[in-house]
Kinemage of the C-alpha trace (Angstrom):
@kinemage 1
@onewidth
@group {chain A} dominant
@subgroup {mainchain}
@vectorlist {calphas} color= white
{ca unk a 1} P 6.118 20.829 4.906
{ca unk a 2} L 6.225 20.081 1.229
{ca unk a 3} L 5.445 17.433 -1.436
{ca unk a 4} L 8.282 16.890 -3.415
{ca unk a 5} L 7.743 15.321 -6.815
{ca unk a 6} L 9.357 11.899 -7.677
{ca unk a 7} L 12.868 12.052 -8.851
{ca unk a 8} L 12.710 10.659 -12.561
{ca unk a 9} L 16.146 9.977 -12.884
{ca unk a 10} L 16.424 7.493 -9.555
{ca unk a 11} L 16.138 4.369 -11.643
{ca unk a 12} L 17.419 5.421 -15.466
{ca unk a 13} L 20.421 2.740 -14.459
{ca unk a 14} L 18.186 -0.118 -13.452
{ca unk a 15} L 18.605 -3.850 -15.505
{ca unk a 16} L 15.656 -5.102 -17.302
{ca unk a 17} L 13.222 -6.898 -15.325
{ca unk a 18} L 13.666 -5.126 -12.053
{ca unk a 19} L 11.160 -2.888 -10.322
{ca unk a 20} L 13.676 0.072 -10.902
{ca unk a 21} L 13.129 -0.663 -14.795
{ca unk a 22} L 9.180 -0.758 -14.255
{ca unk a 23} L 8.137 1.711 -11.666
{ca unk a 24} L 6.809 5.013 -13.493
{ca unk a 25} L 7.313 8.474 -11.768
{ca unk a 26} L 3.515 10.067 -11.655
{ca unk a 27} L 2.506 13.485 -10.659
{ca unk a 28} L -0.460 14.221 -8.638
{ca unk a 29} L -1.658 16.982 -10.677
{ca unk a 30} L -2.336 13.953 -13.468
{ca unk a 31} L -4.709 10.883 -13.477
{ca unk a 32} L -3.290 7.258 -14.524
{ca unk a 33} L -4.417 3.766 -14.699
{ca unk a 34} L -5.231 2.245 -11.584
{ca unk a 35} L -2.206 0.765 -9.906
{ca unk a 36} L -0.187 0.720 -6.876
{ca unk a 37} L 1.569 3.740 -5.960
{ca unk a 38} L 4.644 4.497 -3.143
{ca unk a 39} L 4.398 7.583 -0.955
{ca unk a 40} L 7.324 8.730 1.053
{ca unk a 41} L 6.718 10.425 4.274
{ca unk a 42} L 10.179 11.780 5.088
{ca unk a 43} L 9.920 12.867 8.807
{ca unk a 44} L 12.442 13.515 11.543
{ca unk a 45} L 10.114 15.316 13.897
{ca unk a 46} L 8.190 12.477 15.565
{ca unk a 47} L 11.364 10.382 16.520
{ca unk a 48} L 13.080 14.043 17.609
{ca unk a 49} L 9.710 14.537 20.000
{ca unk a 50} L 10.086 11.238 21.783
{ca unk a 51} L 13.478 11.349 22.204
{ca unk a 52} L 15.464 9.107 19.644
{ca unk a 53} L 18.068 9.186 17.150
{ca unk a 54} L 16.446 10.689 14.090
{ca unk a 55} L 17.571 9.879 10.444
{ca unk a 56} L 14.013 8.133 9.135
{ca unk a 57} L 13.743 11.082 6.981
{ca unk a 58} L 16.165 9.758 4.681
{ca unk a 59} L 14.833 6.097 4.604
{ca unk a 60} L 11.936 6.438 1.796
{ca unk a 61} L 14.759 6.939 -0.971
{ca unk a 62} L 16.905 4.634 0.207
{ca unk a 63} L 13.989 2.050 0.123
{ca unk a 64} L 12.980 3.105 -3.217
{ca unk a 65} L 16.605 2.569 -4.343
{ca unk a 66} L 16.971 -0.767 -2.804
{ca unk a 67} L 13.680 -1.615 -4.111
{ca unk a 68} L 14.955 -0.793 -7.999
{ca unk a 69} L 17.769 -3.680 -7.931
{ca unk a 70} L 14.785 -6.445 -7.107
{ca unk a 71} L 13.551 -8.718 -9.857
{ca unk a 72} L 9.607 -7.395 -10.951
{ca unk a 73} L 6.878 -9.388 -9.543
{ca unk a 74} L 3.631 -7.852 -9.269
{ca unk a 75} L 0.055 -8.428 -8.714
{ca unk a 76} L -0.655 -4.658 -9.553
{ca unk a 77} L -1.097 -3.508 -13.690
{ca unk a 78} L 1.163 -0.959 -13.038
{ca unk a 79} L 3.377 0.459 -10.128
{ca unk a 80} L 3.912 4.100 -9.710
{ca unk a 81} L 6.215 6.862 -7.539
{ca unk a 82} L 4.208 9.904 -6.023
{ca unk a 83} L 7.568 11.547 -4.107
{ca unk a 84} L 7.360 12.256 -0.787
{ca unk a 85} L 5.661 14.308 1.686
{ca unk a 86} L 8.459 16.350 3.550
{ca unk a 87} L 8.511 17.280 6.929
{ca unk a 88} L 11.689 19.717 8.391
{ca unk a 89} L 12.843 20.444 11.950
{ca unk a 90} L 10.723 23.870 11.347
{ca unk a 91} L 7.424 22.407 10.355
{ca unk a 92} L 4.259 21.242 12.056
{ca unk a 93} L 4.288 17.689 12.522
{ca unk a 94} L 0.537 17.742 12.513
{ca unk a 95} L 0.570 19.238 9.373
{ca unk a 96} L 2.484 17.371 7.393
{ca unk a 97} L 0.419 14.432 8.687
{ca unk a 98} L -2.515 15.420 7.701
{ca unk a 99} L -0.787 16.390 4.156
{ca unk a 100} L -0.039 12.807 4.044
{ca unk a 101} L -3.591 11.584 5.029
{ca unk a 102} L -4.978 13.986 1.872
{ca unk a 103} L -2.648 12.921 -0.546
{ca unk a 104} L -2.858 9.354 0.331
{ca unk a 105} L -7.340 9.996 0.302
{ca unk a 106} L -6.761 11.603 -3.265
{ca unk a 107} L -4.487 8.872 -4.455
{ca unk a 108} L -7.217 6.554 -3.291
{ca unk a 109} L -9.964 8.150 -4.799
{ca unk a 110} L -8.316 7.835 -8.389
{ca unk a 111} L -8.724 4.017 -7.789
{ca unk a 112} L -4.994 3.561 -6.337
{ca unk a 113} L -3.604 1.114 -4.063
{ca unk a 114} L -1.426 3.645 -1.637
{ca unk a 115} L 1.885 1.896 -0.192
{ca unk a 116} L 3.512 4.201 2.510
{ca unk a 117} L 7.512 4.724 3.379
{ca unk a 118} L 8.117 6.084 6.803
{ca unk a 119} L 9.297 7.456 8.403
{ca unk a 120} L 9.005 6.777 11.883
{ca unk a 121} L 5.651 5.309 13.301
{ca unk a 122} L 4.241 8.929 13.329
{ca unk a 123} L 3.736 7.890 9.524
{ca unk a 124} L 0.834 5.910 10.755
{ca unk a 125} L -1.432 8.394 12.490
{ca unk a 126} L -0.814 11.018 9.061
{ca unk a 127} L -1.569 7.302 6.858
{ca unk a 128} L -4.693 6.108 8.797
{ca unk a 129} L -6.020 10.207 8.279
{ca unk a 130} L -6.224 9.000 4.635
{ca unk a 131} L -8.169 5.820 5.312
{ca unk a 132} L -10.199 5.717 7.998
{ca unk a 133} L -13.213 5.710 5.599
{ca unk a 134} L -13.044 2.615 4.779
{ca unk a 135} L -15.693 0.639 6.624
{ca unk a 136} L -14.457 -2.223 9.542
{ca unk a 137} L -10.852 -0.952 9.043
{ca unk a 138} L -8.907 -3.249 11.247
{ca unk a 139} L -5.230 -2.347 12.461
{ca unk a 140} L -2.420 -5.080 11.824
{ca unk a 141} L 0.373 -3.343 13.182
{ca unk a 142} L 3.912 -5.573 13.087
{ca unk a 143} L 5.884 -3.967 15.996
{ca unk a 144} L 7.936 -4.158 19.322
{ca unk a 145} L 5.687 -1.525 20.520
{ca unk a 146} L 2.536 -0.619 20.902
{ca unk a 147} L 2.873 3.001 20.380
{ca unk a 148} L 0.008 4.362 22.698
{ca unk a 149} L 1.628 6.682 24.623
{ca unk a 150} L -0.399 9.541 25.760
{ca unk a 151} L 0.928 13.481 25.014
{ca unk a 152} L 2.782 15.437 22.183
{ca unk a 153} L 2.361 13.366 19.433
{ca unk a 154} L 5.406 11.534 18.608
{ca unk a 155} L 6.852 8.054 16.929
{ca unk a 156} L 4.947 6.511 20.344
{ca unk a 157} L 1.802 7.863 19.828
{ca unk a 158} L 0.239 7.487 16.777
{ca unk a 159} L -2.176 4.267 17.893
{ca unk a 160} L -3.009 6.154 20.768
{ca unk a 161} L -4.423 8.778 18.718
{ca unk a 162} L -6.378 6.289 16.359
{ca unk a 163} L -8.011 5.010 19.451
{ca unk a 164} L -9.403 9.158 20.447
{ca unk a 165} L -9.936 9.733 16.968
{ca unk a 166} L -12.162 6.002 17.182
{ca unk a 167} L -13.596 7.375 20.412
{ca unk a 168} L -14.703 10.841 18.497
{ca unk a 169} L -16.512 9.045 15.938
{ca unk a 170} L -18.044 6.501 17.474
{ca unk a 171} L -16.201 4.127 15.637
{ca unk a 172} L -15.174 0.448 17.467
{ca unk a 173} L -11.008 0.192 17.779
{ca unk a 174} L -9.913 -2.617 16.208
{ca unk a 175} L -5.902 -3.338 16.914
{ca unk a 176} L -3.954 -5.935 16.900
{ca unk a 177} L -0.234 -5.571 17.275
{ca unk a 178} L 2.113 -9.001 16.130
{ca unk a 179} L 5.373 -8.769 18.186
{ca unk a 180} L 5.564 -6.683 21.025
{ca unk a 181} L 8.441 -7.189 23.741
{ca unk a 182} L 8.821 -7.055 27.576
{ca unk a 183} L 12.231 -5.812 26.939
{ca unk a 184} L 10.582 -2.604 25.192
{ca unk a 185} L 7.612 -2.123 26.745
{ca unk a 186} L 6.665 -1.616 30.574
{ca unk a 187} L 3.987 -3.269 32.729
{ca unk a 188} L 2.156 -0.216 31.922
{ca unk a 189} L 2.018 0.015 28.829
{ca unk a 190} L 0.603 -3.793 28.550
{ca unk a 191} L -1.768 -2.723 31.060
{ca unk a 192} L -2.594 0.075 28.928
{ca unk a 193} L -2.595 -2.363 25.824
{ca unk a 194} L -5.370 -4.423 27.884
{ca unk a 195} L -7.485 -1.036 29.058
{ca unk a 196} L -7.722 -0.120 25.124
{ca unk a 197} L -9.185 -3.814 24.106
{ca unk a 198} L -6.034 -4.255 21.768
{ca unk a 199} L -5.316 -7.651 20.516
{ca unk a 200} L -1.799 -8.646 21.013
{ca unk a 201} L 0.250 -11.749 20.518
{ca unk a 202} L 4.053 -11.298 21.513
{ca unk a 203} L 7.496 -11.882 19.660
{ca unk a 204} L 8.396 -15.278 21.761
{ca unk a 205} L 5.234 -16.658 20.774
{ca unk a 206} L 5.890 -17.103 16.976
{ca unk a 207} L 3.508 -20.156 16.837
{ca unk a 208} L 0.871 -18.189 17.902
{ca unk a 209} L 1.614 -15.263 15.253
{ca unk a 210} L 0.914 -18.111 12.715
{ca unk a 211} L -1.873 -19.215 13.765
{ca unk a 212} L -3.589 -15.924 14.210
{ca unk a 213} L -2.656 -14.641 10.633
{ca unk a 214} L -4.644 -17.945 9.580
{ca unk a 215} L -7.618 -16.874 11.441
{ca unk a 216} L -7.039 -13.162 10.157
{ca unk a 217} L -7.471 -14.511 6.734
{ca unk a 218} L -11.240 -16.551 7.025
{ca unk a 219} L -12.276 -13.748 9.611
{ca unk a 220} L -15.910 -13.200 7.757
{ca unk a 221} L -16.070 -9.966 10.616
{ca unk a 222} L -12.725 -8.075 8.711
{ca unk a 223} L -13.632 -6.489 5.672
{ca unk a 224} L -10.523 -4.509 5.625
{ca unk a 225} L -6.666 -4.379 6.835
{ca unk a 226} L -4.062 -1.413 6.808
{ca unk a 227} L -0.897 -3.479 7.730
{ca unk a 228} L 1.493 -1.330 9.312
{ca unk a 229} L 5.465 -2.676 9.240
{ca unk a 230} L 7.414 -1.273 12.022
{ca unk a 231} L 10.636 -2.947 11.016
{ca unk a 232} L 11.533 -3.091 14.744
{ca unk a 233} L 9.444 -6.199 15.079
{ca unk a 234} L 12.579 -8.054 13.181
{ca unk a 235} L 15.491 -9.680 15.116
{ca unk a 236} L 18.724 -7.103 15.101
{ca unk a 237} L 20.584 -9.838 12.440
{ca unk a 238} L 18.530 -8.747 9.918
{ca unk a 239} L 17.091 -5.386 10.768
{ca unk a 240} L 19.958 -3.209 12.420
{ca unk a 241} L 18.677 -0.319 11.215
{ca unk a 242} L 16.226 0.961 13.449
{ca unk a 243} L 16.264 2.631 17.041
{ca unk a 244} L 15.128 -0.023 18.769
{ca unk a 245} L 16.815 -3.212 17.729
{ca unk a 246} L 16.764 -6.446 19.570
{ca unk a 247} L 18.598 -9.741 19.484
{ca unk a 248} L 14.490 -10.963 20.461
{ca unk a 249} L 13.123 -9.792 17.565
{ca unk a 250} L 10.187 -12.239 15.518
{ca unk a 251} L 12.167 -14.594 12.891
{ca unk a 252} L 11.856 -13.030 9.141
{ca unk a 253} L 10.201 -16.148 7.975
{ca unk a 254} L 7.350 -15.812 10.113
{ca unk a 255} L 6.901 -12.243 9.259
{ca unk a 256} L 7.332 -12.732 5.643
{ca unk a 257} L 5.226 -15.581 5.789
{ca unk a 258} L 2.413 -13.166 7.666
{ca unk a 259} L 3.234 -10.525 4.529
{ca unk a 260} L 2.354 -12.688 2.141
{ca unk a 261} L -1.088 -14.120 3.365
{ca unk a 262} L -2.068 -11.007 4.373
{ca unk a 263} L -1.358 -9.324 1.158
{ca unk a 264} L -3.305 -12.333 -0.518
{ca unk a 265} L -6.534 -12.278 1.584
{ca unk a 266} L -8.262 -9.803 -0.254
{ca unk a 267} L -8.348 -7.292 2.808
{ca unk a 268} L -5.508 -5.304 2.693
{ca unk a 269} L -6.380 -2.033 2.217
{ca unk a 270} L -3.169 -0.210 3.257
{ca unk a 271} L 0.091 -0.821 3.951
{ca unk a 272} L 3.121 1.173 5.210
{ca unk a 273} L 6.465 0.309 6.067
{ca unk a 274} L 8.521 2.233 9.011
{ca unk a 275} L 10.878 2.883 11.757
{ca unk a 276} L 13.887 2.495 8.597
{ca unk a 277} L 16.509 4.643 10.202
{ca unk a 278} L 19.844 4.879 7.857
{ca unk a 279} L 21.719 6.663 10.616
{ca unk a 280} L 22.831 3.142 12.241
{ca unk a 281} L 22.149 0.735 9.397
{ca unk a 282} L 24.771 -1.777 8.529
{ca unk a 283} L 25.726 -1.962 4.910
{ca unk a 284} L 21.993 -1.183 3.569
{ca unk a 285} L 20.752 -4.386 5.111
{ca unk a 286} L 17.437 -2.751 6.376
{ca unk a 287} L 16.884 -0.826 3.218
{ca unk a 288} L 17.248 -4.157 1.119
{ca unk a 289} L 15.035 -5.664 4.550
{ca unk a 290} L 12.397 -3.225 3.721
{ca unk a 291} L 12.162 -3.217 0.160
{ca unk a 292} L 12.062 -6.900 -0.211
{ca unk a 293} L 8.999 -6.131 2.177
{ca unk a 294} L 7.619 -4.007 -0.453
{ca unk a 295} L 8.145 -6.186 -2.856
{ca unk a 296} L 6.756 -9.495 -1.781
{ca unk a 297} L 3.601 -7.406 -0.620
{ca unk a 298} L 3.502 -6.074 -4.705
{ca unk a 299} L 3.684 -9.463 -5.529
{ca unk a 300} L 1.295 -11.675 -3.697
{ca unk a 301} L -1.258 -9.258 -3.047
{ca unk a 302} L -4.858 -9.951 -4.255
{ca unk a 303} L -8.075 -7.895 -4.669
{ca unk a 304} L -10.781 -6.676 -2.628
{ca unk a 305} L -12.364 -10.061 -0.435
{ca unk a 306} L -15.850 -10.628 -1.376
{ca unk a 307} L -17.813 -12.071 1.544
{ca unk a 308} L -20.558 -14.690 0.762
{ca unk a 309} L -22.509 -14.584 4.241
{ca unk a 310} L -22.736 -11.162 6.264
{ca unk a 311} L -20.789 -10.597 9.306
């Protein structure tokens, strides 16, 4: 596995007033203002383990490229491009996630705001490596899945290996997972779900999602959210390009909606986007799908949450 340095010329064609004209290739060998930065993770490996179609390894450029055509809007002084972190057939999974979770740590350290492109959700275990610091770090993960399968880590793993990795440290698990489906996931694996104390509110019950996003953002007891966006949790109209599509997916409106106030609560701490997989997209429409994602999270986000009375 590799990093490979952003690509300076991606957005020399990009009209004024568009992220493509703002964002600013970095390096990580240099220091810059504080700002928000995307990371690619381009991985094939942890879809190949479990048994899907692979192509996610191609979705962080595409994102990025869809991402350049939007109009600017952002809450951040500046927004940057670190590359990717590459992972081939012949590499270590486990490596190159725990070269993300570095990378993502030094980023931090410098006073960034780290934004993740999967990737499949194997991008999450490598992402949380480079956070789990950060004091009463709950999981929001947006998903038809809960991903806590047990074995070789794969794309269905990586919660289930937050939850040992909790266990190890004596750390509490906090999950909660907006959107899973009966029609992708077993008896066991709610029963699982249940065993590991994780939260869950499912894709029918989009009244519900609301009102627990409300209560997300007045929860004195959170100090801290990384927001994971499996882009599975979408209906198939809108997100066709991802391995698990479904006519049952949650309505883009609510999940925007849930974007927006989470990004503006003052807790979110991380956030990745994943599950992008170009190999049966329709016309771009999940790329566009993930970077207006991106960019509505740029735009609304807000600053660390400053609790008057402690939890």
């Amino acid at each position: 596995m590799q990093h490979i340095p952003s690509d300076t010329n991606m957005f020399k064609n990009s009209s004024q007033g568009t992220f493509g004209e703002q964002i600013k290739a970095i390096s990580l060998n240099d220091r810059y203002p504080a700002g928000a930065v995307l990371l690619g993770f381009g991985c094939d490996l942890g879809v190949k383990v479990a048994g899907e179609l692979v192509g996610q390894s191609k979705a962080p450029s595409l994102i990025r490229q869809a991402l350049g055509n939007i109009a600017y809007h952002s809450a951040f002084e500046a927004v940057y491009d670190a590359g990717d972190i590459i992972c081939d057939e012949n590499d270590s999974l486990e490596e190159a996630q725990e070269l993300l979770g570095k990378t993502v740590n030094s980023l931090r350290a410098q006073g960034h705001f780290v934004l993740v492109l999967g990737g499949g959700n194997e991008t999450a275990w490598g992402h949380y490596q480079g956070i789990k610091d950060i004091e009463r770090l709950h999981l929001i993960n947006w998903g038809a899945h809960f991903d806590l399968d047990s074995g070789q880590p794969s794309s269905r793993t990586p919660f289930r290996q937050i939850f040992e990795d909790c266990e190890t440290e004596d750390k509490e698990f906090r999950y909660l997972c907006l959107g899973p489906q009966h029609i992708r996931n077993n008896q066991e694996s709610f029963s699982k779900a249940s065993e590991l104390g994780v939260n869950y509110v499912e894709a029918e019950d989009e009244e519900k999602i609301g009102r627990v996003i409300k209560l997300l953002n007045i929860n004195k007891a959170a100090h801290a959210y990384y927001i994971s966006l499996c882009l599975d949790v979408f209906s198939n109209a809108v997100a066709p390009g991802v391995n698990a599509s479904s006519p049952l997916g949650v309505r883009a409106n609510i999940i925007f909606d849930g974007i927006r106030q989470l990004a503006a609560s003052g807790k979110a701490k991380a956030f990745d986007v994943l599950e992008y997989n170009p190999s049966c997209d329709v016309s771009g429409r999940t790329a566009q799908l993930a970077a207006v994602c991106v960019a509505e999270f740029l735009r609304y986000w807000k600053p660390e949450f400053k609790p008057t009375i402690e939890a």
